[in-house]
N, C-alpha and C positions, 0 to 999 in steps of 0.2 A: 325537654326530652327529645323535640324534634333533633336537635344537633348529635345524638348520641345515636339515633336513630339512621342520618345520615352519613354520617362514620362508617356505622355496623355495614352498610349498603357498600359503601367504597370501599371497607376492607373486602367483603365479600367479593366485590367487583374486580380485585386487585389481584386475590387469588384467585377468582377463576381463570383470569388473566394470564398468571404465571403456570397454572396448573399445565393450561394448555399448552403455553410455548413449550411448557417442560415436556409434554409429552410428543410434542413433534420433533423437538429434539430427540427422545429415544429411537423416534422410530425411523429418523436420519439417521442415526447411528447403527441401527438395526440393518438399514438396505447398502451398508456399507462395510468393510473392514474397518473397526472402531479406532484403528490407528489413525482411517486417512482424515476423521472429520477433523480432529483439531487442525491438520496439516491445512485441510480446504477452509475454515471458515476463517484460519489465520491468512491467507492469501488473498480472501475476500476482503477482509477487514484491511493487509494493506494497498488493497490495490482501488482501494473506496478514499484512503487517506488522503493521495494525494502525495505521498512522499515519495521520491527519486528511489528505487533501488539499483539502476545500474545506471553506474556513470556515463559522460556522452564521448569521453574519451580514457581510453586506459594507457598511462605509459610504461611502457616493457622495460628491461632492461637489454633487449638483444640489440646487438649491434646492425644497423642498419636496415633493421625491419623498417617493416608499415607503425611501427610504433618506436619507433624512436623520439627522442626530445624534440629533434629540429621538425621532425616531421608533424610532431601533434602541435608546435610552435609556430610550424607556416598553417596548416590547417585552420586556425584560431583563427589566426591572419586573414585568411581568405573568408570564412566563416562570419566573421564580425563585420567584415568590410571595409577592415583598417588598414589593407596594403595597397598604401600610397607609395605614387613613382617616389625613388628619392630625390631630392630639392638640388635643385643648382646652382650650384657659388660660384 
């Protein structure tokens, strides 16, 4: 009976547990416009992940900008530190 006994504790333990997160959560929702919590705890959660969301280069299509082909191509270049002289025959 002991083992049924320590269960009953952990469930108990479990919900109170949840009860509470749950109500801290309402009352985060409460001191806020209840649109922005998902917005905020979603921005939280990706910016905990670990995951890239803006690229370290974006190529445009305009002609001759700062974002052209060649230009995010030498950029690499210089970035990685693979622009070597060229070789002499």
């Amino acid at each position: 009976m002991s083992g049924d006994a320590d269960a009953g504790a952990g469930a108990g333990k479990t919900l109170a547990v949840g009860t509470a997160e749950a109500d801290v959560i309402k009352l985060k929702i409460a001191s806020m416009t209840s649109d922005n919590y998902p917005v905020i705890e979603t921005a939280k959660t990706l910016s905990s992940s670990g995951f890239k969301l803006v690229p370290d280069i974006v190529a445009g299509g305009d002609s001759g900008g700062s974002n052209s082909l060649m230009n995010i191509f030498l950029e690499r270049l210089i970035k990685d530190g693979n622009a070597a002289p060229p070789s002499k025959r």
